[in-house]
N, C-alpha and C positions, 0 to 999 in steps of 0.2 A: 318744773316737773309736771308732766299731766297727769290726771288719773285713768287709771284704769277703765274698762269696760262696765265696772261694778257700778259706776257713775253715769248713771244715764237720765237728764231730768228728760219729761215727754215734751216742755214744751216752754220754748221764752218768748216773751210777747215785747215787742219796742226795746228789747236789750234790757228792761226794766223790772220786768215781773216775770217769776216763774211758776208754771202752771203744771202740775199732776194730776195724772188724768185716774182715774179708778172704778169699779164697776162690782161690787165687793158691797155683802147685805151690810156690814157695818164698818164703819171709819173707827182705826185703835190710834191709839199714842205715839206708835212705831211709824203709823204715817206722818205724823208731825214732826217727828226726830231725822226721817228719810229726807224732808223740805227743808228743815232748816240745816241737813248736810249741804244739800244743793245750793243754799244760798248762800252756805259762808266761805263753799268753794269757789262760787262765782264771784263773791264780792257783793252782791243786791241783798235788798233790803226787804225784799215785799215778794211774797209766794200766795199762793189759792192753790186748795185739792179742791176738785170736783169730782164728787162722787156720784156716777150717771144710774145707779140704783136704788133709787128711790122715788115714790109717786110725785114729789114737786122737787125739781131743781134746787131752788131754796134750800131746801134744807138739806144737801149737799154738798154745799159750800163750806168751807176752812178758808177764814184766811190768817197767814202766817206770815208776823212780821219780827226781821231779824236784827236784834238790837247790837251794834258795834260797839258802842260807847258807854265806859261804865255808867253809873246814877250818878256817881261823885266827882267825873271830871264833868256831864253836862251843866250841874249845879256850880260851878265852878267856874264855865264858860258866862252863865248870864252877867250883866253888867250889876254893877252894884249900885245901890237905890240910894 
């Protein structure tokens, strides 16, 4: 099934990383929850919003990393000591 039109990330980099573009005096929560739709619909792992409103870049940036794997099967996967 695809998704609708309501799904639009602005931008995927190397099929690897998806990027939200923004220009908005403040970054909310709702953006971070927006990013980690997009990524668990693509399957990736690794997102960035950049927000172009602001005096330095730097501090613009989000990055937002989408964790698949519960804590208790990675702990599980290590080899035992």
């Amino acid at each position: 099934m695809k998704p609708d039109g309501a799904y639009r990330m602005d931008l995927a980099v190397e099929d690897s990383v998806i990027v939200e573009l923004k220009a908005i005096e403040k970054l909310a929560p709702i953006h971070k929850v927006q990013l980690l739709s997009y990524l668990r619909l693509s399957g990736k792992t690794l997102g960035l919003i950049l927000n172009f409103n602001v005096v330095h870049l730097r501090e613009g940036i989000w990055r937002v990393v989408n964790q698949f794997e519960p804590a208790s099967s990675a702990s599980s996967a290590s080899p035992a000591v």
